[in-house]
C-alpha positions as CSV (number, residue, x, y, z in Angstrom):
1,X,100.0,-17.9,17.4
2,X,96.5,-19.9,18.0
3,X,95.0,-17.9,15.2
4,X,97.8,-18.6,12.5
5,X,97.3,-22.3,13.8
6,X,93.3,-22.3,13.4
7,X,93.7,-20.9,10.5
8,X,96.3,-23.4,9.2
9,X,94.0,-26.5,10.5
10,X,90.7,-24.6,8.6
11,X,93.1,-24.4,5.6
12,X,93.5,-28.2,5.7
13,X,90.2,-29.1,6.6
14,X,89.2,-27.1,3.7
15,X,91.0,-29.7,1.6
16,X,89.6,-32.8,3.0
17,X,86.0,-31.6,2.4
18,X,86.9,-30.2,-1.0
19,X,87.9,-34.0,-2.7
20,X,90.2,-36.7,-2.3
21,X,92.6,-35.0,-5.2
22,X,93.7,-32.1,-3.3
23,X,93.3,-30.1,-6.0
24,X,92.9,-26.8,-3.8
25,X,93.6,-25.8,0.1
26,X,96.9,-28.0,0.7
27,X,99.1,-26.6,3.1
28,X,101.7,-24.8,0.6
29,X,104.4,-25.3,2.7
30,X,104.7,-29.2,1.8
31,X,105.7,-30.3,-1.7
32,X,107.8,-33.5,-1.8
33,X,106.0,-36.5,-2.9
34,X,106.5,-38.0,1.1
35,X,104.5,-34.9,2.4
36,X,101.7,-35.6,0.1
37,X,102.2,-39.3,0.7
38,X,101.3,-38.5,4.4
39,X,98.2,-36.0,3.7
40,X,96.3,-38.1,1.0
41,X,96.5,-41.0,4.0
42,X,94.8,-38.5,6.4
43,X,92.4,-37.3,3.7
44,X,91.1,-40.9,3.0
45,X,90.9,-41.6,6.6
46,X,88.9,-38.4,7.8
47,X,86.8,-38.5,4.9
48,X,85.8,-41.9,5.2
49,X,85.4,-41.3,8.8
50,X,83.5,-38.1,8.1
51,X,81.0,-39.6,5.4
52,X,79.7,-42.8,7.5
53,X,80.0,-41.2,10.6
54,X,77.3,-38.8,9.2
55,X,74.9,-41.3,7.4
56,X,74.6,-42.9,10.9
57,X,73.6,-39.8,12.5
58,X,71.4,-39.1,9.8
59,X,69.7,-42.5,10.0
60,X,69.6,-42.5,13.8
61,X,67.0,-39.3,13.3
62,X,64.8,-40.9,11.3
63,X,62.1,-42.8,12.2
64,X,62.5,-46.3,11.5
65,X,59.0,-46.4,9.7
66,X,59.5,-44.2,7.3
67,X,61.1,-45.8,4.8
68,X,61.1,-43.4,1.8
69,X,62.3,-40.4,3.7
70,X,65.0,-38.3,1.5
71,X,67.0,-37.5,4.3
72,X,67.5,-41.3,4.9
73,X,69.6,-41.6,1.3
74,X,73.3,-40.2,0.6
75,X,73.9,-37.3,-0.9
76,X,75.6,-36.4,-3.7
77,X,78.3,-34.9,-2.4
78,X,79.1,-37.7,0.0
79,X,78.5,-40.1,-3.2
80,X,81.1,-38.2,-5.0
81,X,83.9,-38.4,-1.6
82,X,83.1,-42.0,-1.2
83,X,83.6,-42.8,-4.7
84,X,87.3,-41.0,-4.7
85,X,88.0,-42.8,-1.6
86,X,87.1,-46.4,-2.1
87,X,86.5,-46.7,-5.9
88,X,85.2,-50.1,-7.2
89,X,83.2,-52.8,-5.1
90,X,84.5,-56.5,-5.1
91,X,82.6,-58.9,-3.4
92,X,83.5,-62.6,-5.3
93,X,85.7,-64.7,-3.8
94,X,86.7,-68.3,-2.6
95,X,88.3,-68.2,0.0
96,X,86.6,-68.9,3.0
97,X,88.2,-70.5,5.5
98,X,88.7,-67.7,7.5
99,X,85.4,-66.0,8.0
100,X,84.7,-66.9,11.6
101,X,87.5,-64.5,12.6
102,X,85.4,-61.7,10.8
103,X,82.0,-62.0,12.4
104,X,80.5,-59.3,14.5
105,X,78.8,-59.5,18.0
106,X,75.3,-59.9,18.6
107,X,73.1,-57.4,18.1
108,X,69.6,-56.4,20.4
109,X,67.0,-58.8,18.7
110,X,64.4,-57.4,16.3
111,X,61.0,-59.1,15.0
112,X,60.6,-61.7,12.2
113,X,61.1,-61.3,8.6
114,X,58.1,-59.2,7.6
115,X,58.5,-58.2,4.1
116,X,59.9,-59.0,0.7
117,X,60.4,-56.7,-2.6
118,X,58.2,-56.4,-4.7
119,X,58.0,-57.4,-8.7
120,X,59.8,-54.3,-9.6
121,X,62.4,-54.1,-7.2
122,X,64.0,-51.0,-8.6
123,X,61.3,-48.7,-7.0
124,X,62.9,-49.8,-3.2
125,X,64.8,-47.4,-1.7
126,X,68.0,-48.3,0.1
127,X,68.2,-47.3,3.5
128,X,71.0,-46.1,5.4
129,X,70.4,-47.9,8.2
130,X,72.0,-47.5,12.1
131,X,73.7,-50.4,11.8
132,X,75.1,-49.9,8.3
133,X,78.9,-51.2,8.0
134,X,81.4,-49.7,5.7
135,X,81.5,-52.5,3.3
136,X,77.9,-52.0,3.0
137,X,78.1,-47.8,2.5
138,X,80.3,-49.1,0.0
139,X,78.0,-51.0,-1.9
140,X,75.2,-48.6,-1.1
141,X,77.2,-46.1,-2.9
142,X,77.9,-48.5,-6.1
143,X,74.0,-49.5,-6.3
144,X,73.2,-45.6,-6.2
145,X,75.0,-44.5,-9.5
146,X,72.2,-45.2,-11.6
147,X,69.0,-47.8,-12.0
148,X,71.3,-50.4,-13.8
149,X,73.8,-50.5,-11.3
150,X,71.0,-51.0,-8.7
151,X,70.0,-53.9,-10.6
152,X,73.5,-55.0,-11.4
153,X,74.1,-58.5,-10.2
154,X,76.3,-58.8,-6.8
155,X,78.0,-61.8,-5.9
156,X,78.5,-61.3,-2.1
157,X,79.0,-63.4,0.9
158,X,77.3,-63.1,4.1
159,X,78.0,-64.5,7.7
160,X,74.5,-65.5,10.2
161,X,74.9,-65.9,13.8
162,X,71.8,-68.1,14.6
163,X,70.1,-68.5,18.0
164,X,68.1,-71.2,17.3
165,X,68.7,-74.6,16.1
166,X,69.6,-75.2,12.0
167,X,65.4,-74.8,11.6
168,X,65.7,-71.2,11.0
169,X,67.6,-71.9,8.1
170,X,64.7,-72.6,5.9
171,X,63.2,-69.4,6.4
172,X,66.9,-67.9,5.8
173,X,66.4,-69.6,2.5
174,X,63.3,-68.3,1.4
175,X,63.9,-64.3,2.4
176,X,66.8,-65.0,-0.2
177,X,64.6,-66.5,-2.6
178,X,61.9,-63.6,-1.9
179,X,64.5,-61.3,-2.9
180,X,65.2,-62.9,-6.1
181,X,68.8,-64.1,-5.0
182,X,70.7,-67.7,-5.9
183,X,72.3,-69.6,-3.2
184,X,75.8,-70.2,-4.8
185,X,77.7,-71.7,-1.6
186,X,76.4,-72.7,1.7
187,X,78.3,-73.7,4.8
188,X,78.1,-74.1,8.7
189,X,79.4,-74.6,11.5
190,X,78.6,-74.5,15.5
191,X,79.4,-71.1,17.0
192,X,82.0,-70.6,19.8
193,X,79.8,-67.9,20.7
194,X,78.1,-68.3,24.0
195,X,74.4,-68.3,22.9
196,X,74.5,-68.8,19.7
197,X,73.5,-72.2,17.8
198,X,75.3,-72.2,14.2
199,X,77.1,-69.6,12.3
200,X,76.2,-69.5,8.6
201,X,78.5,-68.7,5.5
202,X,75.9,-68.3,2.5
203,X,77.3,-66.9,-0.7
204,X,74.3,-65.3,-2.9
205,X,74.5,-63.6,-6.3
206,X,71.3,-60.7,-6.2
207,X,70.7,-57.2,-7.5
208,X,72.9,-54.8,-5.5
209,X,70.0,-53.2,-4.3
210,X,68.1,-56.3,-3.2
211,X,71.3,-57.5,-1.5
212,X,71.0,-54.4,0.7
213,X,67.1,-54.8,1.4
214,X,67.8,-58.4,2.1
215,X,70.6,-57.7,5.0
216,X,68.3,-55.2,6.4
217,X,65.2,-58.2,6.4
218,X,67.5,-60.1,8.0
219,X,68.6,-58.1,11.0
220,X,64.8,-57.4,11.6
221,X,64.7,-61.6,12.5
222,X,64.6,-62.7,16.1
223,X,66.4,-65.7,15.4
224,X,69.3,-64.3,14.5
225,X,71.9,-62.4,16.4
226,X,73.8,-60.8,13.7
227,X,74.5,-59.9,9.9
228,X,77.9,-59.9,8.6
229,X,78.4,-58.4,4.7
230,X,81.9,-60.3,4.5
231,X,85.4,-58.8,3.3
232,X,87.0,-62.2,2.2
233,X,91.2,-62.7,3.1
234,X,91.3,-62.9,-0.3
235,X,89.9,-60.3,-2.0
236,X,89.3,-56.5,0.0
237,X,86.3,-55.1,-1.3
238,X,88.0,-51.5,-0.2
239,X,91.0,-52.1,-2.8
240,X,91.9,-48.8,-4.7
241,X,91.0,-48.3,-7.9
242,X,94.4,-48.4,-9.6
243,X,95.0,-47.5,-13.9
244,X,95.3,-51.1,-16.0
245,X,95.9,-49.3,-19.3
246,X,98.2,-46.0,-20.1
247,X,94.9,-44.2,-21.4
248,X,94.2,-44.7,-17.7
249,X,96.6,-42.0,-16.4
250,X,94.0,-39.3,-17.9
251,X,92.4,-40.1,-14.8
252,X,95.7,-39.6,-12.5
253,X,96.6,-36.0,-12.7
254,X,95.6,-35.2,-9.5
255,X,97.3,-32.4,-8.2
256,X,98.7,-31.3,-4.3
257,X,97.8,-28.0,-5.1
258,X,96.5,-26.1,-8.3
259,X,98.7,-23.3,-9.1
260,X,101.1,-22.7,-6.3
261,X,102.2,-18.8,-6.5
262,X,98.8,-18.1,-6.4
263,X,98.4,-20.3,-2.5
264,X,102.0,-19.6,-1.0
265,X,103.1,-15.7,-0.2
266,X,106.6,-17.0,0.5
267,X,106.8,-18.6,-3.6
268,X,109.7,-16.3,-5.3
269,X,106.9,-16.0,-8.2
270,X,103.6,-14.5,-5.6
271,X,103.8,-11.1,-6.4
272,X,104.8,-11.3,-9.7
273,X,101.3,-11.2,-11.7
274,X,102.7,-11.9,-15.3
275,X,104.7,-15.0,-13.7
276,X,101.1,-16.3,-11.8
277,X,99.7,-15.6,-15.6
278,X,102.0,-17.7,-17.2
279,X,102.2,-20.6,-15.0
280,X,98.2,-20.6,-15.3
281,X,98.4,-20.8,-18.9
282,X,100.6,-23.7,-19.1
283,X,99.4,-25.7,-16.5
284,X,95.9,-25.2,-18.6
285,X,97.4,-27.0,-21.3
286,X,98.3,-30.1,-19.2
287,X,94.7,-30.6,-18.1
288,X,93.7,-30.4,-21.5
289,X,96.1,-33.2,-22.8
290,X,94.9,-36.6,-23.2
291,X,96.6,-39.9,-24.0
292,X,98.0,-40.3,-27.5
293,X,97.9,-36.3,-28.1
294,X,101.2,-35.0,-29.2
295,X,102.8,-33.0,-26.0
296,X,102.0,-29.2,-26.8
297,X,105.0,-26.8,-27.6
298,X,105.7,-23.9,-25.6
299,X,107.6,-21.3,-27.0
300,X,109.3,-20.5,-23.6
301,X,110.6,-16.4,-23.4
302,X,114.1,-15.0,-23.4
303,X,114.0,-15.0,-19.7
304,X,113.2,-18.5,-19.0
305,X,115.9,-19.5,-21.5
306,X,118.3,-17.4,-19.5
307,X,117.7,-19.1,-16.3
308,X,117.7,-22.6,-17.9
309,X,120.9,-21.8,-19.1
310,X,122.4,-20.5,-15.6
311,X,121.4,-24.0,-14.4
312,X,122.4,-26.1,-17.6
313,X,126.0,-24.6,-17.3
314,X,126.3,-25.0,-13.6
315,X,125.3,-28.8,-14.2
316,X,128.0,-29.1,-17.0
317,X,130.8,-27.8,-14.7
318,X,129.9,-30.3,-11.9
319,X,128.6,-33.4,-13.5
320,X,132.1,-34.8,-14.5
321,X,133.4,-34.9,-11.2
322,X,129.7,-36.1,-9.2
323,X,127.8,-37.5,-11.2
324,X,127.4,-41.3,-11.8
325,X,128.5,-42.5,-15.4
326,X,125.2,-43.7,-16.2
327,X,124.0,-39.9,-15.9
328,X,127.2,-38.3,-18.2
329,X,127.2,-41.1,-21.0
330,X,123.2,-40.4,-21.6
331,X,123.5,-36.4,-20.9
332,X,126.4,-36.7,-23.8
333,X,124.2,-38.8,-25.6
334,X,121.6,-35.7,-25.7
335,X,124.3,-32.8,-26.0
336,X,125.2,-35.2,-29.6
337,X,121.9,-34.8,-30.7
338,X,120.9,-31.8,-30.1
339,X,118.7,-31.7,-27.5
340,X,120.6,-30.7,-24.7
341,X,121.9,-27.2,-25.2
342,X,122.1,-24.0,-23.0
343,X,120.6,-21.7,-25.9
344,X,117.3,-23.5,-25.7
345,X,114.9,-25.5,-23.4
346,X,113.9,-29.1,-24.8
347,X,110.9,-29.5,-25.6
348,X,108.7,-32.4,-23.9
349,X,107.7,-34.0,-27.1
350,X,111.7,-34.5,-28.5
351,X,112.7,-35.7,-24.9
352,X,109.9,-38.1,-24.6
353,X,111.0,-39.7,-28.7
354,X,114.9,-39.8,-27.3
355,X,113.6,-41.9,-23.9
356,X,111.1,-44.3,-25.4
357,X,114.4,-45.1,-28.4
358,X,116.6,-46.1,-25.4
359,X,114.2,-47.5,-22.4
360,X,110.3,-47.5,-23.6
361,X,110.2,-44.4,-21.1
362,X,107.6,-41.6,-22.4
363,X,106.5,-38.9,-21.3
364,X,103.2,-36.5,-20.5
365,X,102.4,-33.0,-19.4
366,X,101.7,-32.4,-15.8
367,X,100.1,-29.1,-14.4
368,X,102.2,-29.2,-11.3
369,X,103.2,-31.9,-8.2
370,X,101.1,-34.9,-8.4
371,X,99.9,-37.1,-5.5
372,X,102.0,-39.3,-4.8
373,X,99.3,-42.2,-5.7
374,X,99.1,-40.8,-9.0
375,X,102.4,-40.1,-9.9
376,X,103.9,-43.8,-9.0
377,X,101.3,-45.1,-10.9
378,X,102.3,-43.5,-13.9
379,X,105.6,-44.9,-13.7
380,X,104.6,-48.8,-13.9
381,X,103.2,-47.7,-17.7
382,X,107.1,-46.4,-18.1
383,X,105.6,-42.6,-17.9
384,X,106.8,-40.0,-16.7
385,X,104.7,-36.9,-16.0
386,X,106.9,-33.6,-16.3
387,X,105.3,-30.0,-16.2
388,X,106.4,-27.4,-18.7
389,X,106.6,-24.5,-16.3
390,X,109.8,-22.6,-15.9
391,X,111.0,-21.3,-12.2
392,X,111.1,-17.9,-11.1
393,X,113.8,-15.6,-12.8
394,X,114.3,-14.6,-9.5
395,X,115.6,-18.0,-7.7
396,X,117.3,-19.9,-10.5
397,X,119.0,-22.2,-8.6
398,X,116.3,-23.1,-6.1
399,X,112.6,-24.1,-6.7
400,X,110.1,-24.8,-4.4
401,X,107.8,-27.3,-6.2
402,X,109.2,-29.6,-9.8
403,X,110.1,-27.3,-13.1
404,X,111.0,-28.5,-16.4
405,X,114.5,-27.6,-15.5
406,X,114.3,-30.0,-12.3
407,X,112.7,-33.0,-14.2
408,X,114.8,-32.4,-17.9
409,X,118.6,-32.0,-16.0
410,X,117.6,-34.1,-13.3
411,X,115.1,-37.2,-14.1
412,X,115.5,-37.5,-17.5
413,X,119.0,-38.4,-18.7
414,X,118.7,-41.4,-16.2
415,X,115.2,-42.5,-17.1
416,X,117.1,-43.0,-20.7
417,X,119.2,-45.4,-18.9
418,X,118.1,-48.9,-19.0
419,X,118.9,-50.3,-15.6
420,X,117.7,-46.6,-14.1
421,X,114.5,-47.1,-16.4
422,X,113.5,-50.9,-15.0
423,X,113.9,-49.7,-11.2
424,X,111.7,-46.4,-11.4
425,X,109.4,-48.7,-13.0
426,X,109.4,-51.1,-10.6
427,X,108.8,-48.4,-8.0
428,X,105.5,-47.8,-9.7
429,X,104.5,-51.1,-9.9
430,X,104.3,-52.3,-6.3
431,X,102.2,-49.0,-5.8
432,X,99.5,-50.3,-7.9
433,X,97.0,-51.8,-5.3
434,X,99.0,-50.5,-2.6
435,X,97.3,-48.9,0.9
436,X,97.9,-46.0,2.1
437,X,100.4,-46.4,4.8
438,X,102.7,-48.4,1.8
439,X,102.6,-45.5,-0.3
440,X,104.1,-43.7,2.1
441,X,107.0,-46.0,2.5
442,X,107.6,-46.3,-1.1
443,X,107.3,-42.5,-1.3
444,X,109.7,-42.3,0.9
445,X,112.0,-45.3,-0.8
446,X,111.5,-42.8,-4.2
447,X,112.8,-39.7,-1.7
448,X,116.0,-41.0,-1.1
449,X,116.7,-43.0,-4.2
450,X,115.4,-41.5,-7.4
451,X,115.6,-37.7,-5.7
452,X,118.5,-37.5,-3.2
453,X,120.0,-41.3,-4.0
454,X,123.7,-41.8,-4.4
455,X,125.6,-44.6,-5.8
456,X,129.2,-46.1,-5.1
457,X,131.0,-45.9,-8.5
458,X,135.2,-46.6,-7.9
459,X,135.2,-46.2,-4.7
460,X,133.9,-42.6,-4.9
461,X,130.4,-41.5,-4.1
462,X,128.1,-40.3,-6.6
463,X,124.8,-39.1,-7.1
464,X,121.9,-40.4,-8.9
465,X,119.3,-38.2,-7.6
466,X,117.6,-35.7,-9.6
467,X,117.3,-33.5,-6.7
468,X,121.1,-33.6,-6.2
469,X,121.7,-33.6,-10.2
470,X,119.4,-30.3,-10.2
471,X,120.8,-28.2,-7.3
472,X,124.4,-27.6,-7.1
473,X,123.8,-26.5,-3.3
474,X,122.3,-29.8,-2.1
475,X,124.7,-32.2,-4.4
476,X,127.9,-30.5,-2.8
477,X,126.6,-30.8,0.6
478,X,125.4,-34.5,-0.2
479,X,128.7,-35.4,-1.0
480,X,130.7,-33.5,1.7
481,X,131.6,-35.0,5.2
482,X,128.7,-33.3,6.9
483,X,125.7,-35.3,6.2
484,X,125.3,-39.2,7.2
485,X,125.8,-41.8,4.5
486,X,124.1,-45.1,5.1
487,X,124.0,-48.2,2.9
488,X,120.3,-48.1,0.9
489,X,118.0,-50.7,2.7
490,X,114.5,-50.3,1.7
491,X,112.9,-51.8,5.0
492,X,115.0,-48.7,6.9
493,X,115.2,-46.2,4.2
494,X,111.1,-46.7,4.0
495,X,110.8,-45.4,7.6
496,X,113.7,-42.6,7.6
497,X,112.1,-39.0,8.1
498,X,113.6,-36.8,6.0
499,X,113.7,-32.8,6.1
500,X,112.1,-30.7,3.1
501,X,113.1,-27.3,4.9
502,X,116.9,-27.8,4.7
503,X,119.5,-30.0,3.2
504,X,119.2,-33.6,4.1
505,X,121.1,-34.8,7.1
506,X,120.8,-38.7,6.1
507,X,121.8,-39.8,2.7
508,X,121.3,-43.7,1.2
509,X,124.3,-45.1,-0.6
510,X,123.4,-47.6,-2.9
511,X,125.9,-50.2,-4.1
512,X,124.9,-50.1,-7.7
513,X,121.5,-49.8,-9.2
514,X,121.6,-53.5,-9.7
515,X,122.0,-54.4,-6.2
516,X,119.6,-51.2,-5.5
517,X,117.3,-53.0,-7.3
518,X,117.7,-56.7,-5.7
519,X,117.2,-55.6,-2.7
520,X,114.1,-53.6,-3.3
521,X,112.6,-56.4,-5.0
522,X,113.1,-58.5,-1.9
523,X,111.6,-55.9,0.2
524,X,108.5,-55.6,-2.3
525,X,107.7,-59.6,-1.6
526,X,107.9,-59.6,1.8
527,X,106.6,-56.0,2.9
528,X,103.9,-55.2,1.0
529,X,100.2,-56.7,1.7
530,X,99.1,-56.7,-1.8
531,X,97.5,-60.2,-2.4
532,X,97.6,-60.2,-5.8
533,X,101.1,-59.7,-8.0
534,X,101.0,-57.3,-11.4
535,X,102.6,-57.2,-14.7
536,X,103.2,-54.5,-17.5
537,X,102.3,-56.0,-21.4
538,X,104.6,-53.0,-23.1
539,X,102.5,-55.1,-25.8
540,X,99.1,-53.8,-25.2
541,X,100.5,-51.4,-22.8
542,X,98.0,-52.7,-20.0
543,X,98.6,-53.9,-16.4
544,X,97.8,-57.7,-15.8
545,X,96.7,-58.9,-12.5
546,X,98.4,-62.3,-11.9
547,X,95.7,-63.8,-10.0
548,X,94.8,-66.6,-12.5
549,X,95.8,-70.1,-12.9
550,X,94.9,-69.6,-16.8
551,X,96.7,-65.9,-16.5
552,X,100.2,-67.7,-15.3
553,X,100.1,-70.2,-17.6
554,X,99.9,-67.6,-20.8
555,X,102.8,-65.5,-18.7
556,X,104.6,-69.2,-18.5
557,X,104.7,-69.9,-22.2
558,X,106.0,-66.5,-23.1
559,X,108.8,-67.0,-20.8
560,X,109.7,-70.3,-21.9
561,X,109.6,-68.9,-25.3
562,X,112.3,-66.1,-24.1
563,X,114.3,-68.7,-22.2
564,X,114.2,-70.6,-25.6
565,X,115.3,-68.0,-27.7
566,X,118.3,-67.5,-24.8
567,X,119.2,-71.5,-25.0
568,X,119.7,-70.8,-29.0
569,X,121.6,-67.7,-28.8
570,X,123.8,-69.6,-25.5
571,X,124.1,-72.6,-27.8
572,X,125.8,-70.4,-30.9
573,X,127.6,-68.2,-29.2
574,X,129.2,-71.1,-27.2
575,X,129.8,-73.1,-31.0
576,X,131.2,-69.8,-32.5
577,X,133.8,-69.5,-29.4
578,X,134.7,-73.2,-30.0
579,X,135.3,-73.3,-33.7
């Protein structure tokens, strides 16, 4: 029993050394969006933990004269984790009211400023230094891509605590100006820190790599007890990178695992070598796809016909009497023209034509179960990413991971649905920006609405869920007397563990999807720590960042247009009546 856990814990230690996407060495046993949720979380957390941890050590064994040593600088492959972990550097800001809740304690005092760069500064190397801070690795890590970005210019605000009286500013001054920095914004105040004089907010703009050399001067002063590299309220220099146009999701097909029969004994398709052949194949063509390609074709066998079929007609049979109306009228709506039918599979490409006609909803290839990051994400650019695999012949009512037949019978019809279409949408729009522990919630939100969710429809329950809508097993026990059904509130529903083993013992009941949709949008503005708020142009299909005064007013006159246009149409439609 120790060995098989050892063995599991090497397994995932594996995957937090081999990259942040997971792409190999994730336990096989978890494959809901939640699970990953959970395990990307403790991936960033160890890696990050792993990586600076490290460069402290490092720097601790190297003497502090010798500047130039190699083993003093990060290596590539800790470049490469910190750059999938905290992506992009942000230092501006103007908000800084605050700071003196952010400063560190004094540190051991060191000897005056000795030394300045030189007239070339891009021959410095940057030193890890013992003290180094996270926000600085961070920036250490953006400065070392390449000699431009060492030389790019940094705005960035630092925080002094000064032992001696406001004289030592001058010299403060001049380091900066010996580094080839501009003063931008100075301010201070008198320190509630018992020994200390003044603390000092001075906002600089400087070459990345001079920024570093100059907080590393300025720890070596005597008059000063400590160096701050500040993380502003109101901007987080350790924000994820998130996509702002749809070209971006080439960049966000991360997967839990690579191809799954290949990692789990207990997948129906593991000793089946033509099956692990064909799934390869296919999910080979999903990496390859990039945005605006047409979606490939597969010409799928008589065999995965047959088993879409067994679960096409089992879904006919039930969906009258359990599935919500939204779900029939758009399933009829793709029986009518063709698409639906249980001789053939669809194809991704005619699916994704029918859903951007009725909701702006499109769709991509996927090679298997995305992150959970990754795959909300894609739903704020109204995407959808879908593989083109088939299930086992040999379970073809069950799969373990998402098939075509899971996402075409069970996501799709809905995401043709306009009201359906703006909540998954939202859903992947609050992730954008989002930390880790809030991607779990709203993983878990997605769980138990868009998989498992059911709806109140004439006072009968329904379901909504593609999880239910694809698996006759778990939609009959879903809407039995055995499980729990609670009215959907995203604040508790956010926090409810939830079983990926065996049927669910909770199930959310939704009102309707309007009032599912009210009250997430409540729970969005008031439970998520994003300071900024986001937008998607279907125009220029890009995410905006509403964190302008000029950026609101633009988003101001098109909605006065709109309202506008709505007076008009009110006005006639009101004259019409009266006539």
């Amino acid at each position: 029993m120790m060995a098989v856990a050892a063995a599991q814990k090497n397994r995932e230690m594996f995957a937090i050394k081999k990259s942040y996407s997971i792409e190999n060495g994730y336990p096989a046993r978890r494959r809901s969006l939640v699970d990953d949720a959970r395990f990307e979380t403790l991936v960033v957390k160890q890696t990050k933990q792993s990586v600076l941890e490290e460069a402290r050590q490092r720097s601790n064994d190297v003497p502090s004269d010798n500047v130039e040593a190699p083993e003093e600088r990060v290596s590539e492959a800790e470049t490469e984790v910190v750059n999938d972990v905290t992506t992009g550097v942000v230092l501006e800001g103007e908000n800084h009211q605050s700071y003196a809740e952010e400063l560190e304690g004094p540190t051991e005092a060191q000897p005056e400023i000795t030394s300045a760069p030189s007239d070339e500064p891009e021959n410095h190397d940057i030193r890890i230094d013992a003290e180094l801070t996270e926000e600085e690795m961070i920036l250490a890590n953006a400065a070392s891509e390449s000699k431009e970005a060492e030389l790019t210019i940094q705005k960035a605000a630092l925080v002094l605590k000064m032992r001696e009286g406001i004289g030592s500013l001058a010299r403060i001054l001049k380091a900066i100006e010996n580094f080839k920095g501009t003063v931008t914004h100075l301010e201070t105040r008198t320190s509630k820190q018992t020994g200390m004089q003044f603390d000092i907010l001075v906002r600089v703009d400087m070459s990345r790599q001079n920024l570093l050399l100059l907080i590393r001067a300025l720890r070596q002063s005597s008059s000063l007890a400590g160096v701050t590299l500040l993380a502003d309220n109101s901007v987080s220099i350790k924000d994820p990178w998130f996509p702002r146009h749809a070209s971006d999701l080439d960049n966000c097909n991360h997967l839990m695992t690579k191809y799954e029969p290949e990692l789990d004994m207990n997948h129906p398709g593991f000793a089946d070598k033509t099956y692990r052949e064909r799934r390869k194949t296919i999910a080979e063509i999903a990496f390859s796809y990039k945005y605006g390609d047409p979606i490939p074709r597969i010409d799928y066998t008589a065999e995965e016909i047959s088993t879409w079929k067994a679960v096409f007609d089992t879904v006919l049979d039930l969906m009258p009497k359990h599935a919500c109306s939204e779900y029939s009228r758009v399933f009829k709506m793709l029986q009518d023209d063709g698409i639906f039918r249980p001789d053939r599979i669809p194809q991704l490409e005619e699916m994704s034509a029918f859903m951007k006609k009725h909701t702006g909803f499109t769709l991509r290839p996927a090679a298997g179960l995305l992150t959970a990051r990754d795959f909300l994400a894609s739903l704020a650019f109204r995407v959808f990413q879908s593989t083109q695999y088939v299930r086992h012949t040999s379970s073809p009512y069950h799969t373990p991971e998402p098939d075509c037949i899971h996402e075409m019978l069970g996501h799709m019809p809905l995401l043709a649905d306009p009201s359906f279409a703006q909540f998954s949408q939202e859903i992947g729009l609050a992730s954008l920006g989002a930390s880790d522990a809030e991607i779990e919630k709203l993983s878990t939100v997605y769980w138990f609405t868009v998989e498992f969710g059911l709806c109140k429809e004439a006072g009968q329950v329904k379901a909504y869920g593609a999880g239910l809508l694809s698996s006759y097993g778990e939609l009959l026990h879903a809407i039995s007397d055995k499980p729990e059904h609670r009215p959907f509130e995203p604040a508790l529903t956010a926090v409810q563990p939830y079983q990926d083993q065996e049927y669910q013992p909770i199930y959310y009941v939704a009102e309707s999807f309007e009032d599912a949709k009210d009250k997430f949008r409540r729970w969005v503005a008031t439970g998520m720590s994003r300071a900024f708020e986001v937008r998607y142009n279907p125009h220029t299909q890009r995410i905006e960042v509403l964190d302008s005064i000029e950026r609101l007013e633009s988003l101001m006159s098109q909605m006065n247009l709109e309202m506008l246009h709505l007076n008009n149409a009110y006005r006639k439609l009101k004259n019409s009546a009266l006539a």
